[in-house]
N, C-alpha and C positions, 0 to 999 in steps of 0.2 A: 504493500500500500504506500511505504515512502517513498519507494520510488516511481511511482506511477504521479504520486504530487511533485515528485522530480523535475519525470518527463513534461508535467503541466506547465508547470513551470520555466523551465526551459524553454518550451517549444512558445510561448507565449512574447519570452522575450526575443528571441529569432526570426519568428514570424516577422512578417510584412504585413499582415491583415491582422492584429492583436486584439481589435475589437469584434470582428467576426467568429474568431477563435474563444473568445469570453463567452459571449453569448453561444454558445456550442458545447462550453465546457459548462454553464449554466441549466444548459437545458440535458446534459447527460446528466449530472447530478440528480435532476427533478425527476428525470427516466426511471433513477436505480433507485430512488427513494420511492415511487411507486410503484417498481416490482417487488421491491421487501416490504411495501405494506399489503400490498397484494398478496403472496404468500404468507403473511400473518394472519389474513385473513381467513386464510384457507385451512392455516394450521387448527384457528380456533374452531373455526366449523366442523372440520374431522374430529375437535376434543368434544365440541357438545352433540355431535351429531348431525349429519348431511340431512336438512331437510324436515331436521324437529321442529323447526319454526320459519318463520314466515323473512325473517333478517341472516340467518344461513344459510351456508350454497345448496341447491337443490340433490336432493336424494339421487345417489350416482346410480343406481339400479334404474332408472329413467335413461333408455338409448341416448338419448338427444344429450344430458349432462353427462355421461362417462366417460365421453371420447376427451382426451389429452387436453387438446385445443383447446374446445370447448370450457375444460377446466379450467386456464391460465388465462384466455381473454375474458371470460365472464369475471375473473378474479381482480383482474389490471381494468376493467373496466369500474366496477366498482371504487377501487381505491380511485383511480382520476375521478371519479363524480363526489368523491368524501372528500379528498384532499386538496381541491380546488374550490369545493361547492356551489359548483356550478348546474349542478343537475340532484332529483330526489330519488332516494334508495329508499327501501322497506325500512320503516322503523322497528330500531334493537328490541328485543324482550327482558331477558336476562339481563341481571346486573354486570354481567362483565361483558357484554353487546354493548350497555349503555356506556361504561366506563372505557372501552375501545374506540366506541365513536367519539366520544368526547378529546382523546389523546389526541386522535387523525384529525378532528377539527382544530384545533389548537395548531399540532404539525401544520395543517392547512392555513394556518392563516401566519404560522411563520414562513411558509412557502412565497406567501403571494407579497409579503411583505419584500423580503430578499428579493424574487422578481423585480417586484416595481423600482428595489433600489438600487440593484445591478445594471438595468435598463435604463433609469433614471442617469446615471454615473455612466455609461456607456455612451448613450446621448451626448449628454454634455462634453467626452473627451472626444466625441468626431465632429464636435460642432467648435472645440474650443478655438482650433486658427480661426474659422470662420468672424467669430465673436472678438476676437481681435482685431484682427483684419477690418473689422465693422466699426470698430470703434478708434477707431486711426481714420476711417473714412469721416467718420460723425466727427470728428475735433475739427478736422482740416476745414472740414463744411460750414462748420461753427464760426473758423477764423474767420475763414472768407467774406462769409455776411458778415460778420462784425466789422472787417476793414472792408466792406464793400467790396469785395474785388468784382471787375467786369463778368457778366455772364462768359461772353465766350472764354476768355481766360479759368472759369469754374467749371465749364465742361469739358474743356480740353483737362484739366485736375482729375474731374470726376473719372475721366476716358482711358487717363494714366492708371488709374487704381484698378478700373475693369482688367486691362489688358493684364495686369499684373497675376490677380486673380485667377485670369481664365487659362492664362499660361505656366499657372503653378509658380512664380517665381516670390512670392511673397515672404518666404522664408530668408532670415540675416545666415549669412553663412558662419559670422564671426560665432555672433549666439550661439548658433547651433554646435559647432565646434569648439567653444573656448573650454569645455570641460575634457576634453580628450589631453595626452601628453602631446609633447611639440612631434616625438616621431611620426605617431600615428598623425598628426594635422599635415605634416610633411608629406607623408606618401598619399593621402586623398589628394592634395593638392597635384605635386607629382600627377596622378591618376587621374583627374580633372584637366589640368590645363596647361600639363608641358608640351602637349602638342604643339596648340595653342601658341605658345611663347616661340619654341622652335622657327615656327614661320617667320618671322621675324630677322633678316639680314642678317643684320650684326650680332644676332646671339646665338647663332647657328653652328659656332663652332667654339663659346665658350665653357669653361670649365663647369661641370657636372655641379658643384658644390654652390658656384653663384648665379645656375639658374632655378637653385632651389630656393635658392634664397631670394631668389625673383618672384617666383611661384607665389610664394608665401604672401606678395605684396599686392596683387593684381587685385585691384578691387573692381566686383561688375556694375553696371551702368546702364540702365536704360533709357532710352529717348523715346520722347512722342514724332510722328509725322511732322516735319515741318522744323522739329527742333536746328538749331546749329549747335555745332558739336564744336566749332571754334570758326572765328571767323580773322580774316588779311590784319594781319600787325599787331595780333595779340599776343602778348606774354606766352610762353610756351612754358607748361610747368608741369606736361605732364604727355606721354604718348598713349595710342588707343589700337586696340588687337579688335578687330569687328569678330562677334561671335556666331552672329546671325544678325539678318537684315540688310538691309541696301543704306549705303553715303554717297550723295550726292556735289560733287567739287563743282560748285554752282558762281556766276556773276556778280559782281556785287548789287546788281537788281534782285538777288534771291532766287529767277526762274531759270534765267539759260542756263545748261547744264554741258559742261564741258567733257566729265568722266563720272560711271558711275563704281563705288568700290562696294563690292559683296563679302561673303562670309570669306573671311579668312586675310582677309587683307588690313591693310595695317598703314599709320599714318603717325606725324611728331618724333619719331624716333632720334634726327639729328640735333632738332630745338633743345632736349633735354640734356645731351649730353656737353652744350655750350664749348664748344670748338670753337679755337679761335680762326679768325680770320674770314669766319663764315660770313656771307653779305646780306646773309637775313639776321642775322647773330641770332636772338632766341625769341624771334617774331614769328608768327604765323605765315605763310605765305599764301594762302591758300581759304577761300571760304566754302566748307562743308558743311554740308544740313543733310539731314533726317528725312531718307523717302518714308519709310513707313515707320514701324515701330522698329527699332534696332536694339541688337544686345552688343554694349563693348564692355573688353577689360580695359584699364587703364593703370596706367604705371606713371606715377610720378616721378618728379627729375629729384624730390629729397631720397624717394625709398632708392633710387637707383645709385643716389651718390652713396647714403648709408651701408650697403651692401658691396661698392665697387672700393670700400674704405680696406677692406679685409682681403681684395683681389686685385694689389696693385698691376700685376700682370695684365689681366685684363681689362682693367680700364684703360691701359695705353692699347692694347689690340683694340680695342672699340673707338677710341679714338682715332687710332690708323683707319680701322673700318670708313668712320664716319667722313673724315677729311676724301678718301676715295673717294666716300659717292659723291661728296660736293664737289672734287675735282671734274668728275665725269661729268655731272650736270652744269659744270661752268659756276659753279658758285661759293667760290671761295676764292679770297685774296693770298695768294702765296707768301708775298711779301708779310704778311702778319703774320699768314700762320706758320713760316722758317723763324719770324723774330724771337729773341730771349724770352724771358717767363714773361710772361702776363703780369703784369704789378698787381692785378685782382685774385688770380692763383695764387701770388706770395705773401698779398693781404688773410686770404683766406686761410694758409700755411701757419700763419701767424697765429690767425686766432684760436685755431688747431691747439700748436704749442701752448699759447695760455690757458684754453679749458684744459690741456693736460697737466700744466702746471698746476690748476688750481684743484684737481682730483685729487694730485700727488700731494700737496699741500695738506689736504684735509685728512688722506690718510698719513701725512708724517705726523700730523695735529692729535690724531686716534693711539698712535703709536708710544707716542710723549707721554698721553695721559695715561695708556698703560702702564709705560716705565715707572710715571712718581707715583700711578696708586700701589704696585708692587713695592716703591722702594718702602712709600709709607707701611704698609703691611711689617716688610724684614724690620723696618724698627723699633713698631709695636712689639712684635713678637722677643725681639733683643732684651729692649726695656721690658718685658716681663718674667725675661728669663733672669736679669739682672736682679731685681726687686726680688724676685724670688731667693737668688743666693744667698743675699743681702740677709735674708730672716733664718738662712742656717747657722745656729750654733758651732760650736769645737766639738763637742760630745758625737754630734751628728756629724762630721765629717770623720772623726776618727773610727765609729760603726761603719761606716761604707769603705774606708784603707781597710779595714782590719775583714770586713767582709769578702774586699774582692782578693786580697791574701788567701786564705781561705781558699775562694775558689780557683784561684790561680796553683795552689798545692794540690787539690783535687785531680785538676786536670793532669799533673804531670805524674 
């Protein structure tokens, strides 16, 4: 039996369908509880006699009630009309008839209780994203009319949250995963979206350890129809993996459309990596918008520098990368980017050094105060060994010579 609630158990948590499997395991319960009060009933019939009375099974010596079957569904039929009470049976005679049915009605209405509050709690755990989901919709709704915002503006709101919905994507990945360890968050990821990243030029041939550490950073993104995803001379702070959906590299009218980019294509990659010499330097060039609904990742140019801090190797291959394709597309100044360091790379270098200073500072700081609460301890400890000697007598020092003499002839 324990490990049959083992198995329940287990398989509950493994499933994929844990609410269908509840209610399944609920209703086996209820099964075997009325085939063991079914055969209770049967047993007490056969004690007082088949057919002595009118709330007993009927006398087996009747063709029609001897046969097997007969015996076991008349018996399970009875028990479900007692122990749901849904339906009327002969009334008991006997006092232990009445005191039987009285148990099974009791049982009965612990039955239906448990039902309704397993169903109840079943319910409410396949409705609960819904009901959040709901009430994220209801607040945003709330803001809106309170600042007024324009209808079209609240439908197109409203139209983001459907599409979300209907596509499943409403779940935070972080949420969902922040209780997992970093391994296991590492290889869904991995398993998820290094494809993904792969596609991507310049990282197509970097080291294994800092596209994981890439992986990890990719946050997704959804756009409405119509959205721009960035538009000519914007700050570039961050590149975009399309995962699905259509971008549209559009006029600055917003309709003519010059190229459209689809699933798997990718855009910003050289803005974030801020190469010198570049002649857009870390500007957009480019204005993209939203054919329809689109999913992107996006990788920002902090997560890329934070993670390229520990893969000096490869931030210079990326950068080689990057200055190629601007060479190829004619946009890059060479004269800059052969010139010495960057005075903004040696600013930055700088400030590097003083947060590292100032880590090392706070742990010499940590260090120190170990030292003197240690030294203070050894002196405590001194001074009380002092004070201590201080209150020994002559009589008492001469018992511990004359003691360890003693032991010292012992031993030899």
């Amino acid at each position: 039996m324990a490990r049959l609630f083992e198995f329940f158990d287990r398989t509950e948590t493994r499933t994929n369908y844990p609410n269908i499997f509840r209610i399944s395991n609920l209703v086996l319960y209820i099964l075997i509880i009325i085939h063991w009060n079914a055969c209770i009933f049967y047993a007490i019939s056969k004690t007082i006699g088949f057919g002595t009375d009118t709330w007993v099974y009927p006398n087996i010596s009747h063709p029609e009630y001897g046969r097997l079957a007969r015996k076991y569904i008349y018996c399970l039929y009875w028990s479900t009309l007692t122990l749901t009470t849904i339906g009327e049976t002969p009334p008991p005679v006997r006092d232990i008839e009445y005191l039987f049915v009285v148990a099974d009605f009791l049982i009965g209405v612990l039955i239906f209780a448990t039902i309704v509050g397993n169903v109840g709690a079943m319910i409410s755990n396949m409705n609960a994203s819904r009901a959040e989901f709901q009430a994220k919709i209801d607040s945003i709704k709330q803001y809106m009319q309170f600042r007024k915002v324009s209808k079209d503006l609240e439908a197109r709101v409203i139209k983001w949250f459907d599409y979300l919905w209907t596509e499943k994507k409403t779940c935070d990945e972080k949420e969902v995963l922040k209780n997992l360890p970093d391994k296991l968050k590492a290889e869904i990821a991995i398993n998820v979206h290094l494809d993904t990243l792969k596609k991507v030029r310049i990282f197509q041939d970097c080291e294994a350890g800092l596209l994981i550490e890439l992986v990890l950073k990719l946050q997704p993104q959804v756009f409405s129809p119509g959205d721009y995803i960035c538009k000519k001379g914007d700050i570039g702070r961050e590149m975009y993996i399309i995962k699905e959906g259509k971008l549209a590299v559009v006029a600055d009218d917003g309709v003519t459309q010059f190229v459209v980019l689809s699933d798997g294509a990718y855009f910003g990659e050289i803005s974030i990596l801020g190469i010198k010499g570049s002649k857009a330097g870390n500007r957009r060039t480019a204005n993209i918008r939203s054919v329809g609904y689109s999913d992107l990742f996006a990788l920002s140019k902090d997560d890329l520098m934070e993670a390229l801090t520990e893969y000096p190797e490869a931030k210079k291959a990326l950068e080689e990368k990057g200055k190629a394709i601007l060479m190829k597309d004619n946009l890059i100044d060479e004269s800059v980017a052969n010139a010495g360091a960057d005075p903004k790379d040696l600013e930055e270098k700088i400030l590097r050094l003083e947060s590292n200073l100032d880590v090392m500072s706070t742990k010499f700081g940590k260090l120190l105060a170990e030292y003197t609460s240690y030294q203070n301890k050894i002196k405590q400890r001194l001074s009380n060994m002092e004070s201590k000697v201080k209150t020994l007598r002559a009589e008492d020092l001469s018992e511990v010579v004359k003691d360890k003499t003693e032991e010292e002839k012992k031993t030899k």
